[in-house]
N, C-alpha and C positions, 0 to 999 in steps of 0.2 A: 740392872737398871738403876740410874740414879735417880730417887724419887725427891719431891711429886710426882708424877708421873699423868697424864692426860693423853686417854683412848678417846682419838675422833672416829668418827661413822663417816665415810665416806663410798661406801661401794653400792650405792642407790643406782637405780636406772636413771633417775627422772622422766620418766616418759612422755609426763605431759607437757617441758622444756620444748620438744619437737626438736631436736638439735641431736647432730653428732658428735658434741663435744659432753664429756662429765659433767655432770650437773652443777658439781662443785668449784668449776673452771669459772663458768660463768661469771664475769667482771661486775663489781660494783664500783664506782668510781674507779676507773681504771685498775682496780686487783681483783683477781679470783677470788670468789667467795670464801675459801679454804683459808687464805694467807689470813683474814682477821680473825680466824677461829685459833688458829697457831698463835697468832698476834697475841688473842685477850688472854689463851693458857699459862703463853711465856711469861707475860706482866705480871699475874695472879703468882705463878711462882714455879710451871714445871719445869722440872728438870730433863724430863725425856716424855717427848710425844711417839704416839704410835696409832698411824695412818691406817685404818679396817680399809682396805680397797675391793671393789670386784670389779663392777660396769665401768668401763673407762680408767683400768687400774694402770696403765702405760702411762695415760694422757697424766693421771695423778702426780704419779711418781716424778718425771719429768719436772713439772711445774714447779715438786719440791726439792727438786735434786738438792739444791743449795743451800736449803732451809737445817744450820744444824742441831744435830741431838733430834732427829727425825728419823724413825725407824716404819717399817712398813709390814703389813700381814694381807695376805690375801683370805676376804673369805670364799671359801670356795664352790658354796651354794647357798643362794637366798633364801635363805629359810628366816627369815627376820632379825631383830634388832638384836635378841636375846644372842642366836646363833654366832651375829656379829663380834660383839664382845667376848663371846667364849672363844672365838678363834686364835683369841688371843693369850689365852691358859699358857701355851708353851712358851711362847716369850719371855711371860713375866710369872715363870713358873717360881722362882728364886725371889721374885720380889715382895719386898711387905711393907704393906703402909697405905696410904691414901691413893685414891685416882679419881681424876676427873674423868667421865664420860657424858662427851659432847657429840653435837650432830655439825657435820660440816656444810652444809645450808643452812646455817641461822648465823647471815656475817655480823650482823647487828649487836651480839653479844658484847659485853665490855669486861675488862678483866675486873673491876673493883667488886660487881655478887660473886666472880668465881674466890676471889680472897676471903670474901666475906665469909662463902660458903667452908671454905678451906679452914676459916679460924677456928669458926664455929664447932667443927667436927672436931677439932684438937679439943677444945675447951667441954662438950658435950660427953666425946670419948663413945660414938654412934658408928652403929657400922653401915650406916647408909643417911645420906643428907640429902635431901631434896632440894634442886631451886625450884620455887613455883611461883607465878604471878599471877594475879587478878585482873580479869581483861573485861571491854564491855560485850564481847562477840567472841565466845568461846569455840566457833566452829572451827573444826579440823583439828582438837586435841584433847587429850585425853585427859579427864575428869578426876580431882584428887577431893575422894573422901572423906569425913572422919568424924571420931565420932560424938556424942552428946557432948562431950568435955572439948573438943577443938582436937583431939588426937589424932594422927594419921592413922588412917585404916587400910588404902589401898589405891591402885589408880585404876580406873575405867575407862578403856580407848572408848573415841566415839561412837563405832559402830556397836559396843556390847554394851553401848550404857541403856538405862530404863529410862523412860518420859521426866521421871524428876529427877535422875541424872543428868541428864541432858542440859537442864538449867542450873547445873553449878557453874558459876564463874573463876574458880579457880581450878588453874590449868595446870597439867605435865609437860615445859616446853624441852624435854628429856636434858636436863642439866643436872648430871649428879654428882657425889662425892661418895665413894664404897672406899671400905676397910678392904684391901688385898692381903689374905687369900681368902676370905670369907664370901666374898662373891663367888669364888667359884661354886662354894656348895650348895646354891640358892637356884645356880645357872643349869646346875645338871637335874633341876628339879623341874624345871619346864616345864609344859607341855602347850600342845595347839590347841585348846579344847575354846579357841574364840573365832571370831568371826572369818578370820583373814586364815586362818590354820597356820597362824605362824608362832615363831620362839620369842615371846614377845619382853623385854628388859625389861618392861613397865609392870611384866609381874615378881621380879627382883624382889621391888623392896618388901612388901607382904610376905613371901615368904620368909625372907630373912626375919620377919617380926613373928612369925610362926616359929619360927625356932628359937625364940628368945632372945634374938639381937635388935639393940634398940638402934629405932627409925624415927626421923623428924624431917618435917616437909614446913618448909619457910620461904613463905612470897619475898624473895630480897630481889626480885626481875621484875624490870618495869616490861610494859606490853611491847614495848617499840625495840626491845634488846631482843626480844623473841618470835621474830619475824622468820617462818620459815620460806622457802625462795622455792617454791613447785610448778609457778606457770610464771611466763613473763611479765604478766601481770603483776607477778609477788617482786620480782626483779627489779624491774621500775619502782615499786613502790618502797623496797629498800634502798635505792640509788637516793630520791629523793630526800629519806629519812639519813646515811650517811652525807648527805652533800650539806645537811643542816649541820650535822657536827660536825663537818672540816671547818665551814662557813663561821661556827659560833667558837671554832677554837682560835680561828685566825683572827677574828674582834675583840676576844680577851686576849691575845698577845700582841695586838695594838696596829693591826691591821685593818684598812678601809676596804669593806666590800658594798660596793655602792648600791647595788641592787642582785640581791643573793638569789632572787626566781629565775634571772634570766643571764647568771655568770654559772661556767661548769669549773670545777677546781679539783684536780685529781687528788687521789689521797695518798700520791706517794709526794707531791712535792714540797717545799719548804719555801716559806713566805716572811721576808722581814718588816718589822714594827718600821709604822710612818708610812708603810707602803700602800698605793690606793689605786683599785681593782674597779676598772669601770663599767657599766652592764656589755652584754653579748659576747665578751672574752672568753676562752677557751686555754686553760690552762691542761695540756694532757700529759701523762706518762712523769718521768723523773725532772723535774724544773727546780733549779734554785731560784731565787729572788732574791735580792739583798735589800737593805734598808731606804726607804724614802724613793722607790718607786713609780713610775707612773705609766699602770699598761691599759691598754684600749681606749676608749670602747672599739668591740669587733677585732681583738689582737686574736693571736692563735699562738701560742708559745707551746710546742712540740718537746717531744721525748729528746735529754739532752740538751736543754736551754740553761744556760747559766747566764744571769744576770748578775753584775754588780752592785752598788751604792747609785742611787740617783738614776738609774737610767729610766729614759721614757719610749714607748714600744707604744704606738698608737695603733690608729686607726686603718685595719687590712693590712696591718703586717703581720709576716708567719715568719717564723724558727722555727730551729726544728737543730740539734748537734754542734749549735753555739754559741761560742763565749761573747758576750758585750761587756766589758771592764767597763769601770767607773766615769757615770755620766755620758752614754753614750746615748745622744738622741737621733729615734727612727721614727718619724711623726705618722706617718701614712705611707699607703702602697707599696710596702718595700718585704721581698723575701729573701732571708740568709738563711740557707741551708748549709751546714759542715762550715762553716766561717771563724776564726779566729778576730774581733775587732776589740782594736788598743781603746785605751781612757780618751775619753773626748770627743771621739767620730762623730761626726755630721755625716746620718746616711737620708739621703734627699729622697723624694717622692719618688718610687719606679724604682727604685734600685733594684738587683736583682744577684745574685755571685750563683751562678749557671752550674750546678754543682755536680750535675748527672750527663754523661755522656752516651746514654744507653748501655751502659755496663755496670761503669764504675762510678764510686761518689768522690770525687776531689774535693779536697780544703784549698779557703781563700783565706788568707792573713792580712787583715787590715794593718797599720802602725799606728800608734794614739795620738789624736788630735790632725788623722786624716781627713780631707772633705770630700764626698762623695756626691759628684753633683747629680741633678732628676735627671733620672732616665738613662743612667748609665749600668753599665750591664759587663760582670766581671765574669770571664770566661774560666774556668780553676781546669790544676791547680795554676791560680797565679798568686801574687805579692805586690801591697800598696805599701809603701815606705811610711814614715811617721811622716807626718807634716805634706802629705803630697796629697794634690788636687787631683781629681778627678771630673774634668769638666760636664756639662749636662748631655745626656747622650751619646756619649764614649761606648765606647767596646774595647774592653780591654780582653786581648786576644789570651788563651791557654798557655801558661809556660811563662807568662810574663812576669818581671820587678820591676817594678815601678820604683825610681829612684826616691831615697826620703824629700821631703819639701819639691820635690818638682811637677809640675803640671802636665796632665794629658789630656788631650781632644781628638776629636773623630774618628771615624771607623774608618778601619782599626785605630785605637788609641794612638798617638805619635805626642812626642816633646813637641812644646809652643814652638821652638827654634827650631824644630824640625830634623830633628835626631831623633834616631831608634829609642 
């Protein structure tokens, strides 16, 4: 293995999700929870991640097929965190150096503390780095110790902490950095002797300081990087907290978001400078945007939208698998599904390119600087010529070209002159 190296935790039940899907599938801004945990490891610096699966380990694996320098390990009985990581021994039996071990329900993570933490360990020369943060509501995790002098002493899950345990505010949101192979000897030292009777990692690092390997535990995690995702309640409330950093990254790169409480913006898509985002719009799935844009208010720009320069996508219009080239304006009520349209189109109120036949999805090719009068309705596959009208209320029938620059009217579509 080529290190860095970053062991995620992935083979949780989540029970209280209520769901048959992996815990860690679960979407935040349109991605599984998992992909920014891979995300903030990549960026930080690993070189080879490797997926702890159990509950929902199919669903896992799938999701990352494509993801690469992604390797996988089943663990094959819940016996806790501790267990977890150690399933991992034979893998990276040959390997030495640093690893990150992260939980794949906390999407919230960024990669700059996982660097930080990464530098740190270099420069310290520690066989275990703690991320910890200081929260004002420390419930649901476990308690980091230490002592008279500020020294890490050890961590205390919730349930085995004492009454003034309980009120330390600095937390285990499990984000570490371990010396490989040194972990392992710490891992086979286990035991259940806590509340839950399981292999718990959170007693790693103490031992390791019990055997004379040095440990440091450094708050470099804000509270909102460390959002664990346990009920849908926590889901939502991580959607909201990413939808503010899509929202504030797209206003330093010079983007208008006119009202950020009441616009969704996914976070796989790309948004260009000059461009201005109106309330109730729904940008979902993979969307490009080009520069000096104007979408909504109440747009829907679907998986596979690619926008140009200059185009405007108003009000109750949806896409959804197409291209609008430069300055193509759709002002209202209009749906292009699978559409191909040239620079310039004029698509009128009511448009429609009819893209589903109860089976299959057909492409419509618009030509640039086509007019597309209200209410007309493109039956696919068909073909508008450049330059050619489409008058209001047309039906332009399946299988059709429409010649460049020439005009059609009524149902079915026919030439003014009365030609096919």
């Amino acid at each position: 293995m080529q290190g860095p190296v970053a062991i995620i935790l992935a083979a949780g039940h989540g029970k209280r999700m209520k769901s048959e899907k992996a815990k860690v599938l679960h979407e935040v801004c349109g991605r599984p929870m998992i992909h920014y945990v891979v995300d903030a490891a990549r960026e930080a610096g690993a070189q080879s991640i490797v997926v702890v699966v159990g509950a929902g380990a199919d669903q896992v694996r799938a999701a990352l097929a494509d993801e690469p320098n992604v390797v996988f390990v089943t663990q094959e009985r819940q016996l806790g965190t501790g267990d977890a990581v150690l399933s991992c021994r034979q893998l990276l039996k040959n390997y030495q150096g640093p690893a990150w071990v992260l939980v794949g329900d906390e999407p919230l993570i960024r990669p700059e503390p996982l660097a930080d933490l990464l530098a740190r360990r270099e420069c310290e020369h520690v066989s275990c780095l703690l991320g910890t943060a200081v929260v004002p509501d420390p419930t649901g995790f476990g308690r980091i110790l230490r002592d008279s002098a500020g020294r890490f002493l050890r961590i205390v899950e919730q349930r085995d902490c004492s009454p003034e345990e309980i009120a330390i505010r600095e937390v285990n949101p499990s984000c570490y950095v371990f010396e490989l192979p040194g972990l392992w000897d710490a891992l086979e030292r286990l035991d259940t002797s806590n509340a839950q009777g399981e292999y718990y990692l959170t007693d790693a690092p103490a031992l390791l300081q019990a055997m004379g390997r040095k440990v440091i535990a450094i708050p470099v995690l804000e509270p909102d990087d460390i959002l664990g995702v346990n009920t849908r309640r926590h889901l939502a409330q991580a959607h909201a907290i990413m939808q503010e950093r899509i929202v504030e990254r797209l206003l330093i790169d010079g983007v208008s978001v006119v009202d950020p409480r009441n616009t969704y913006i996914d976070g796989r898509s790309t948004i260009g400078r000059d461009t201005v985002i109106y309330p109730f719009s729904v940008i979902s799935g993979t969307v490009s945007i080009g520069e000096g844009c104007r979408i909504g208010p109440f747009a829907h720009l679907r998986d596979g939208t690619v926008l140009g320069d200059g185009v405007e996508v108003g009000a109750f219009v949806e896409t959804t698998r197409t291209r609008l080239d430069d300055r193509v304006h759709a002002h209202h009520l209009a749906y292009l599904g699978d559409a191909s349209v040239g620079a310039g189109v004029n698509i009128g109120a009511g448009t429609i390119t009819a893209n589903y036949d109860g089976e299959n999805k057909h492409r419509t090719e618009i030509g640039a600087h086509a007019f597309m009068g209200s209410g007309s309705i493109v039956i696919a596959p068909a073909r508008i010529g450049a330059r050619a009208v489409v008058g209001a209320g047309a039906v332009v029938l399946k299988n059709t070209s429409v010649e460049p620059g020439k005009t059609v009217v009524g149902v079915p579509a026919r030439y003014v002159d009365g030609k096919k």
